[in-house]
C-alpha positions as CSV (number, residue, x, y, z in Angstrom):
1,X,17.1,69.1,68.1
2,X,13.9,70.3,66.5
3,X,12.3,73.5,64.1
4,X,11.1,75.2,67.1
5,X,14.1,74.6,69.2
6,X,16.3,76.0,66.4
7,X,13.3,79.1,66.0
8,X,13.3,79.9,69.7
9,X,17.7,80.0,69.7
10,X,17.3,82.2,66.7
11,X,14.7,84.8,68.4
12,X,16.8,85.1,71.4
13,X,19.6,85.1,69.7
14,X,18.6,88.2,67.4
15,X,16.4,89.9,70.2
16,X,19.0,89.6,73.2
17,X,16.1,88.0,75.7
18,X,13.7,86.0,76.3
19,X,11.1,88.5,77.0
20,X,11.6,89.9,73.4
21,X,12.0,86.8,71.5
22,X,8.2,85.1,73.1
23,X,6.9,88.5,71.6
24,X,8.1,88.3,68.7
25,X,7.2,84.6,67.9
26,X,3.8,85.3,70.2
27,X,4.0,82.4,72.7
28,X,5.1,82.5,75.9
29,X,8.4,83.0,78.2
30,X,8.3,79.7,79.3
31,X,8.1,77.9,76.7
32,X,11.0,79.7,74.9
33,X,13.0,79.5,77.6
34,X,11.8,75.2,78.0
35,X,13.4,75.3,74.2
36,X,17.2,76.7,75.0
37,X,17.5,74.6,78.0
38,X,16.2,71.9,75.9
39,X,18.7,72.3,72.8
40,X,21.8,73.2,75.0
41,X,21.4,70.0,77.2
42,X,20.5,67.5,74.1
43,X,23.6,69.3,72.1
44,X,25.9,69.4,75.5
45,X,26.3,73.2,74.0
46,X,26.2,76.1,75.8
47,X,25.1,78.9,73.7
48,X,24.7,82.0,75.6
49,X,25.8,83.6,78.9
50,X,24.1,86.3,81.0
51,X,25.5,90.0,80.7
52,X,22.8,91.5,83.1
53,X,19.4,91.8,81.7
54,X,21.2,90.5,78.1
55,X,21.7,87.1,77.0
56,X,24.6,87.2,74.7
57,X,26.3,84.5,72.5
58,X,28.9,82.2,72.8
59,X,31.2,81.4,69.9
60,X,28.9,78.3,69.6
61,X,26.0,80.6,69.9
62,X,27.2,82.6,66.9
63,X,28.4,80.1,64.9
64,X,24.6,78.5,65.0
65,X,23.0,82.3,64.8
66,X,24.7,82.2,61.0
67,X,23.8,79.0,60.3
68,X,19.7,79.4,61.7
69,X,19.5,82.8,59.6
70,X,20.9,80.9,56.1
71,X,18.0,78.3,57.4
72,X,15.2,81.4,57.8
73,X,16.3,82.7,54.6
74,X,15.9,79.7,52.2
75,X,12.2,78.9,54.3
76,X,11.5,82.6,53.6
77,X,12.9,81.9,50.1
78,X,10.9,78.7,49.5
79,X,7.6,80.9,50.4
80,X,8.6,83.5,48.0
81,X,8.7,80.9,45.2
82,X,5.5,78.5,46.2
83,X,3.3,81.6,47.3
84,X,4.2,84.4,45.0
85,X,2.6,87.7,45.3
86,X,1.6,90.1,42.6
87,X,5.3,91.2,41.4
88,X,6.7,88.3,42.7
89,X,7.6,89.7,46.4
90,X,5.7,89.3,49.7
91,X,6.4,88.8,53.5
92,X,8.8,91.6,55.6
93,X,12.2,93.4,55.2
94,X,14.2,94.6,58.5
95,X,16.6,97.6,57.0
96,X,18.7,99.8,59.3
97,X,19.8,103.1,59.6
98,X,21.9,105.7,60.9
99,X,19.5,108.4,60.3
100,X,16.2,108.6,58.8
101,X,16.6,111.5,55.7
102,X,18.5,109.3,53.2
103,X,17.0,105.6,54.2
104,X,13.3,107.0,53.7
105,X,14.0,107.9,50.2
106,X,14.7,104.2,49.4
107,X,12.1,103.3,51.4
108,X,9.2,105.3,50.2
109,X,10.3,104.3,46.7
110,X,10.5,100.1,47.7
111,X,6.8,101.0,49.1
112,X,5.6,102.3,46.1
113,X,6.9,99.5,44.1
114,X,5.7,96.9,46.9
115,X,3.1,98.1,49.0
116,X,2.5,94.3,50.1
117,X,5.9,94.0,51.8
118,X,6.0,95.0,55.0
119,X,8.9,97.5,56.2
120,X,10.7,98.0,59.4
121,X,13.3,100.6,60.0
122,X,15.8,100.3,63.0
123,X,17.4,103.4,63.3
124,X,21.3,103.3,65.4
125,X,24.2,105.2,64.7
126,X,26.9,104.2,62.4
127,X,28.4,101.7,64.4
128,X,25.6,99.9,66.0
129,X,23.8,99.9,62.3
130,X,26.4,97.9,60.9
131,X,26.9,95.7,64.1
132,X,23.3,94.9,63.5
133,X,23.8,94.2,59.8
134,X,27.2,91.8,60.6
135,X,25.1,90.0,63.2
136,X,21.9,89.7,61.2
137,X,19.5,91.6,62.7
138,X,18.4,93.5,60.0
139,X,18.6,92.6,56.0
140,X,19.6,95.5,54.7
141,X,21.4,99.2,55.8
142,X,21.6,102.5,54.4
143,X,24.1,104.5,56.8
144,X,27.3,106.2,56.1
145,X,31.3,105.3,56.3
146,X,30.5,101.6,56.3
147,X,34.2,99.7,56.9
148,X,35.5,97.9,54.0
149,X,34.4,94.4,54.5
150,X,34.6,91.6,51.8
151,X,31.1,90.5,53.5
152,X,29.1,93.0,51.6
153,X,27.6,94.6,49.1
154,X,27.6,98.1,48.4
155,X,25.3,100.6,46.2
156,X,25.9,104.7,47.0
157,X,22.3,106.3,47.4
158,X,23.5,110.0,48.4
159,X,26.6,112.4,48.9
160,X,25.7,115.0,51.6
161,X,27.9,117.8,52.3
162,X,28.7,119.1,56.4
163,X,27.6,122.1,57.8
164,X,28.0,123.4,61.1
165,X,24.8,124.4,63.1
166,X,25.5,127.8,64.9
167,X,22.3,129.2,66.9
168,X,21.1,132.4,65.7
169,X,22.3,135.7,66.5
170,X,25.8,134.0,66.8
171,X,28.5,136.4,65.1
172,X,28.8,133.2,62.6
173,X,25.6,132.4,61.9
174,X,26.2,135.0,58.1
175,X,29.3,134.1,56.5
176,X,28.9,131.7,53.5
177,X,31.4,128.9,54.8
178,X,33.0,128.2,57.9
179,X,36.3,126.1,58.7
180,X,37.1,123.4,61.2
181,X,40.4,125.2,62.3
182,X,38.0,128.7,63.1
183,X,35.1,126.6,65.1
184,X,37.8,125.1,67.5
185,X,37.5,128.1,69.5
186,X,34.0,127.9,69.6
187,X,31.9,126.0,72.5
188,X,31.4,122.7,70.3
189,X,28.7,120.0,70.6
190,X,30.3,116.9,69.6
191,X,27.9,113.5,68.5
192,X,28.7,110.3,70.9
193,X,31.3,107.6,69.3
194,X,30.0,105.7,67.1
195,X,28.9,108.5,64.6
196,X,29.9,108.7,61.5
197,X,29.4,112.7,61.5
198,X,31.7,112.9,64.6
199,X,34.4,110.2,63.3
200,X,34.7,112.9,60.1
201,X,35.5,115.8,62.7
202,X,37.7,114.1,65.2
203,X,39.8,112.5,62.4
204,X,40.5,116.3,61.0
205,X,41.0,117.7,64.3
206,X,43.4,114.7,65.0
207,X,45.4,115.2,61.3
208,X,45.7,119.0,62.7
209,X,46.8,118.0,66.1
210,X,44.5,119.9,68.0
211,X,43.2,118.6,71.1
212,X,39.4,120.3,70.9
213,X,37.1,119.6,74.3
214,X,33.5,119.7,73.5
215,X,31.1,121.3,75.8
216,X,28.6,118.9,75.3
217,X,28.6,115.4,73.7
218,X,25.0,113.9,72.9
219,X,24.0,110.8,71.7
220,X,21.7,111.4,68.8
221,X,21.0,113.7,66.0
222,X,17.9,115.4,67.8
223,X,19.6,116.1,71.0
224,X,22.1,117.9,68.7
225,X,19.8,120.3,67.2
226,X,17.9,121.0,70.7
227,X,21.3,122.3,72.3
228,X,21.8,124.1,69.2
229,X,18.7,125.9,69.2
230,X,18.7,126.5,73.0
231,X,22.4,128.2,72.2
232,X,24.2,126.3,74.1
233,X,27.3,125.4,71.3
234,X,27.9,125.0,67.8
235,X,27.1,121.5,66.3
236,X,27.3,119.5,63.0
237,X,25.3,117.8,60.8
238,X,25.0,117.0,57.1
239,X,23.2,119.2,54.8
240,X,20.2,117.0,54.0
241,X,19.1,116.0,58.0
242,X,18.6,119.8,58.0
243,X,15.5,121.6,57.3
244,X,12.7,123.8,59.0
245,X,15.0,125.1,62.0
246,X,14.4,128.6,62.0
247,X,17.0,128.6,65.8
248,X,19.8,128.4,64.1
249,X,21.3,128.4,60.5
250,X,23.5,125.9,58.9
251,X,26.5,127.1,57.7
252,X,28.7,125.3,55.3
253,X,32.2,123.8,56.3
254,X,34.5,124.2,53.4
255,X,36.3,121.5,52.5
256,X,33.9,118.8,53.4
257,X,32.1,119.6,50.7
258,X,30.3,115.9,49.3
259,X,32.2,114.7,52.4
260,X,29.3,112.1,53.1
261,X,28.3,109.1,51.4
262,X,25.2,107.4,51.8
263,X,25.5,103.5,50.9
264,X,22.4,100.9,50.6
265,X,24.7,97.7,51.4
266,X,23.6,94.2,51.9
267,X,25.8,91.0,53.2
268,X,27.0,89.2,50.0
269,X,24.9,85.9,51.7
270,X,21.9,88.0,51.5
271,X,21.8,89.2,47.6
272,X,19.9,86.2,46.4
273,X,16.9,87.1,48.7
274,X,14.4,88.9,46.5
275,X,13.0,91.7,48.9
276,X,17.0,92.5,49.4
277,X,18.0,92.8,45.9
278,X,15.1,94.8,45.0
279,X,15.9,97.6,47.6
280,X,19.1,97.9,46.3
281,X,17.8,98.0,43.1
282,X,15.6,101.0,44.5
283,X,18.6,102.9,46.1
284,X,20.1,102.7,42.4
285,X,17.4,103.9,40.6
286,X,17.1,107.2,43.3
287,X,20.6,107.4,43.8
């Protein structure tokens, strides 16, 4: 078993291919692939299987995944302290996101503080941001409803409010507020599973015990608004991810008021890394 063996597993292993990990660590297919056969036969380990085009892990394969990101961290680590930059922070900081209104905030402010760290921002709904965050694929998250999980570490960056988005010209496009129980009759346009917007709604429809059918359901924010505009339903977003639509107006929902709240959270293994403690430190200081 050697460094670049346990640098390959941990590409493919975070990138779900082969193709993706020899970009990332710029060398070829090959040779990636030459290292996984290598470490599974010298270990007697198998570590992934096939899922189509995806490689995905085995227990084994997880279970090493943990242990070759603690590894990447402390090399990272051991950089940070031998090669310090001005400020004490250098290298790269992966952060997801379940939209991009409330992460940017923190991430504008990180920039200004370290311009010599480089950023990247995966964006995902809800769900898939914190699968990425439990499987290590990024450092950090800002998303909202996070589970409860002893695993990590939370700091609140925003509370957004909902508002329905009804295309103008529609007879409710002018009151002030708008319930849930009134839009059921409406032609809805419901977020795919996996949002945290559309858990909020289902969950009240479901307390009421109203069975609502969406006309559409769409899998991301934009599509949402583009429906929305062309009139064909009423969606939902929060307040901030709304601005400079002049096709339709967002009308408050009452009682979801502050109904939304944004969280910066980190795995509780990750807190010691410098770059990850200072962008929570940065969600703080905006929040």
């Amino acid at each position: 078993m050697s460094y670049a063996q346990l640098r390959a597993f941990h590409a493919v292993a975070a990138e779900g291919s082969v193709q993706k990990a020899a970009a990332r660590l710029q060398v070829t297919q090959p040779a990636i692939s030459l290292h996984l056969k290598r470490l599974e036969t010298e270990s007697g380990t198998q570590l992934f299987r096939r899922s189509g085009h995806r490689l995905e892990l085995t227990a084994e394969g997880r279970a090493l995944f943990e242990a070759t990101s603690r590894m990447l961290r402390a090399e990272h680590d051991a950089m940070t302290i031998l090669q310090p930059a001005a400020g004490g922070y250098r290298g790269s900081l992966v952060v997801g996101a379940d939209g991009p209104h409330v992460v940017m905030d923190v991430v504008a402010e990180f920039c200004s503080r370290h311009p010599d760290i480089r950023i990247e921002v995966r964006m995902d709904n809800a769900a898939g941001t914190w699968a990425d965050l439990l499987d290590l694929k990024v450092d950090v998250a800002v998303l909202a409803g996070a589970p409860e999980s002893p695993k990590v570490l939370r700091q609140r960056v925003a509370q957004q409010s909902l508002v329905a988005l009804v295309p103008s010209g529609h007879e409710l496009a002018t009151p002030e507020q708008v319930t849930l129980t009134r839009l059921a009759s409406e032609k809805l346009i419901f977020r795919e599973t996996g949002s945290s917007t559309q858990a909020r709604i289902s969950e009240f429809y479901q307390s009421e015990t109203m069975a609502v059918t969406p006309a559409l359901t769409l899998g991301s924010r934009e599509a949402v608004f583009t429906a929305v505009a062309r009139g064909m339903g009423i969606g939902f977003a929060y307040d901030r991810e709304v601005s400079g639509h002049s096709q339709f107006r967002a009308v408050p929902v009452s009682g979801f008021e502050n109904a939304n709240t944004d969280e910066a959270i980190c795995l509780k293994s990750s807190r010691a890394e410098p770059s990850v403690a200072e962008f929570l430190r940065c969600a703080r200081d905006i929040s």
